[in-house]
N, C-alpha and C positions, 0 to 999 in steps of 0.2 A: 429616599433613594440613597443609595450607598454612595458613598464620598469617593471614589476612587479614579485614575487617570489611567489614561493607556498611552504605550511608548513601543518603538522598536527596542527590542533587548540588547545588551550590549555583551562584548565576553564578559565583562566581570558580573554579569548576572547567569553566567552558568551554572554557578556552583548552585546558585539557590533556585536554578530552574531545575538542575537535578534532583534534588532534593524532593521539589515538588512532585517530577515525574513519579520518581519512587514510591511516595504517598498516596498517589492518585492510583497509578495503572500497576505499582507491586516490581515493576523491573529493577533489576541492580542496577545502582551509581555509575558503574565502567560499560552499561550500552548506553545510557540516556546522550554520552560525548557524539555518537553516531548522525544523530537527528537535527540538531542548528542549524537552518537550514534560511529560512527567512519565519522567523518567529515574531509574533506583536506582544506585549507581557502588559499584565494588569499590576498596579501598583495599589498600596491604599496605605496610608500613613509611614512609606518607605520600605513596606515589606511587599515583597512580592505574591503574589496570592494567586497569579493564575497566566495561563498561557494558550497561547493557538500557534499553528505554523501549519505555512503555503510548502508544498515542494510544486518548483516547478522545473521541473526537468522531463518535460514528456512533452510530444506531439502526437496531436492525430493526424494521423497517416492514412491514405485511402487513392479513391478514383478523384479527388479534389485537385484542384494545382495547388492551392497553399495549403500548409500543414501546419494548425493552427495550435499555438502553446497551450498546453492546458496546467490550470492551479486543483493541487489536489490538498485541499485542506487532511488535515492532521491531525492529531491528538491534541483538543482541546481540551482541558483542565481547567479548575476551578479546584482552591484546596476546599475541604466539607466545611470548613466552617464560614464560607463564604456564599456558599450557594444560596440558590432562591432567591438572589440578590442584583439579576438579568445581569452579572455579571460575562455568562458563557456565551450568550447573545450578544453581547456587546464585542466584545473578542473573536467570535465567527463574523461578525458585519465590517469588522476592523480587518482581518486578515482576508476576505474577500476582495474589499477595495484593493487592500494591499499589492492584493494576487495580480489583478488590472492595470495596477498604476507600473506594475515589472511585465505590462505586456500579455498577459494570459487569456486570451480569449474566449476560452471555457474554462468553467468551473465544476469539481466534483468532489466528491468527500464516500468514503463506505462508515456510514453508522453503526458506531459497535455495538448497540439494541435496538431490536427490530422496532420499538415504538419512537426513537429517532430519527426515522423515516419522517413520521409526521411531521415533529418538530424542526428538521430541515425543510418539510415542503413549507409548513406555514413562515418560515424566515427567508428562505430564498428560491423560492418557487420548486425544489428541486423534486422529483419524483425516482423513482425506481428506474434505471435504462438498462441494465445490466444485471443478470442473472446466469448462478452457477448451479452444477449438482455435485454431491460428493458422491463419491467412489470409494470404495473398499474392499483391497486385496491384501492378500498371502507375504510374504518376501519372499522370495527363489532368486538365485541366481541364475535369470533365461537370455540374460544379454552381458557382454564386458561392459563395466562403466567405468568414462573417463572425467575426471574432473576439470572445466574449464574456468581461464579466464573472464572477467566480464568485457574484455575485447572481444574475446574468443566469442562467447556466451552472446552476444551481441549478432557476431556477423551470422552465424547460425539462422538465428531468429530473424536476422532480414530478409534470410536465401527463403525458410521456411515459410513466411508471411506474404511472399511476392504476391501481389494482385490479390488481396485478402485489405480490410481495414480494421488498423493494427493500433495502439497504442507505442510508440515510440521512448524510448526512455534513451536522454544525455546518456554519454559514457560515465559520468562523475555519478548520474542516477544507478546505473547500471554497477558499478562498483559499492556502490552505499549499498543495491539490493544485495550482494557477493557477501559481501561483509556481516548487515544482517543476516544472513542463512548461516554465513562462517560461526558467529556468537552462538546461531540454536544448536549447534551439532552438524549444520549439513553443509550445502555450499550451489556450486552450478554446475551441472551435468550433463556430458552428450554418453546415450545410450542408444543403441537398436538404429532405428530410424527417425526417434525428437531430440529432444534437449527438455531440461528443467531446471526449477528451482527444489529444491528440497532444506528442511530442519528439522531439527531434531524436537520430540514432544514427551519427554518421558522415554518409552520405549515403542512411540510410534513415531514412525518416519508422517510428517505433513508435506504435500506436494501442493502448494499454490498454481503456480504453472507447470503446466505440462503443452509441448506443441510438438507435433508429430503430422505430417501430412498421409498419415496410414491410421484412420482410429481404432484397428482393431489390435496395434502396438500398446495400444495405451495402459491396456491393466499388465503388459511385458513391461517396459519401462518402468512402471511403480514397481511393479514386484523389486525387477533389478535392484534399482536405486536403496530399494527399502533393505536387504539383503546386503549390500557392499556398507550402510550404517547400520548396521548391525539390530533395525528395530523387528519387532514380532510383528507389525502389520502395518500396512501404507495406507495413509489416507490421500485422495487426490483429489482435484476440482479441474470440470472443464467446463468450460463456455454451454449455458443452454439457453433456452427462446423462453422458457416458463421456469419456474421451480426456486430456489433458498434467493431471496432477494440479494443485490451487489450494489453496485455502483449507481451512487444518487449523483444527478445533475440536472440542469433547464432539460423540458422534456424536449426531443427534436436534436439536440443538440450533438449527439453520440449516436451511431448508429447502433441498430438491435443486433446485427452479426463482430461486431467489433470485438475482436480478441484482445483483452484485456489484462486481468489475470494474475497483471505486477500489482498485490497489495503487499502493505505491514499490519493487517489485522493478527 
């Protein structure tokens, strides 16, 4: 068994957690500062070798009277030459507790390969609750788009969601999502009759969220948004009952109609 300890991370282990990210998932040094969020790091002979992080900044929101915190695990990491080492298993069962011991009532994670599915159900019971489909239009300019605040961006999404069960995201969350979009190119936008999130992909606009209480807005909005960044075509996701798997958690625990939708995949 590999000799190695785990700890909460401290700042002065950012520089070498950047480092890591970089190695691992390929992003520049100047996003990796975005994400610190509540991280656990694996250590082994004083180098650090690997990391997981909780965000918890979200409620579920619904017909419930409490709106219960939920932990969304994160970009776990292990550098390659440490793998196969149940080093990453170790680090997701650490950063779970974690998530719990700050309150988080549910737990949930999007695995970034579809055979990660498994390997989160066999470690922590979690299954598939949420599914998306992708969408694909044009750019036109069919609507003004305005760019918002994630104050702004926020209160939208609350008017929009009223009596729907929603995903909740802190304002500090809500500005972290602002910021990431701002890195890709894009940012958070009210168009037509929804609001979005958009970044930039190359020369395609990606729309994670999209909410509009008129769905046949929907490929209006992408086009717009796609057209004001300047990309050749939109890609978009909305909420479905079947189709590209999403959000893993305890089955039961998240509702099937739950608008979702805030990832960093």
């Amino acid at each position: 068994m590999a000799d190695y300890t785990l700890r909460e991370y401290t700042p002065g282990d950012v520089p070498a957690l950047s480092f890591l990210w970089r190695d691992v998932f390929g992003d520049p040094l100047s996003f990796t500062a975005e994400f610190y969020a509540l991280p656990v790091a694996a250590e082994m002979n004083g180098k650090l070798i690997g990391a997981a992080h909780v965000l918890n900044g979200f409620e579920l929101v619904g017909k419930r009277r409490k709106h219960p915190i939920v932990g969304y695990i994160y970009a776990v990491m292990v550098a390659p030459e440490y793998r196969s080492l149940g080093i990453g298993k170790a680090l997701t069962l650490e950063a779970a507790a974690l998530a719990k011991k700050r309150e988080s009532k549910l737990l949930c994670t999007l695995p970034a390969d579809a055979p990660l599915y498994g390997w989160y159900h066999r470690l922590l019971g979690f299954e598939c609750v949420l599914h998306r489909k992708e969408c694909e239009v044009g750019c036109q300019a069919l609507e003004p788009v305005g760019e918002l605040s994630a104050t702004e961006y926020l209160h939208w999404r609350e008017s929009l969601l009223q009596g729907k069960n929603y995903l909740r995201p802190s304002a500090p969350m809500m500005e972290f999502t602002r910021r990431f979009c701002k890195f890709f190119g894009g940012g958070l936008y009210a168009c037509g009759s929804g609001i979005c999130t958009a970044e930039m992909d190359g020369d395609v606009c990606v729309i994670k969220e999209l909410i509009t209480n008129t769905p046949a807005d929907c490929a209006t909005i992408a086009a717009s948004v796609g057209k004001h960044l300047g990309a050749m075509k939109t890609v978009y996701y909305l909420p479905a009952r079947e189709g590209e798997s999403y959000i893993a958690a305890q089955p039961g625990s998240i509702p099937a109609d739950c608008v979702w939708n805030l990832s960093f995949d």
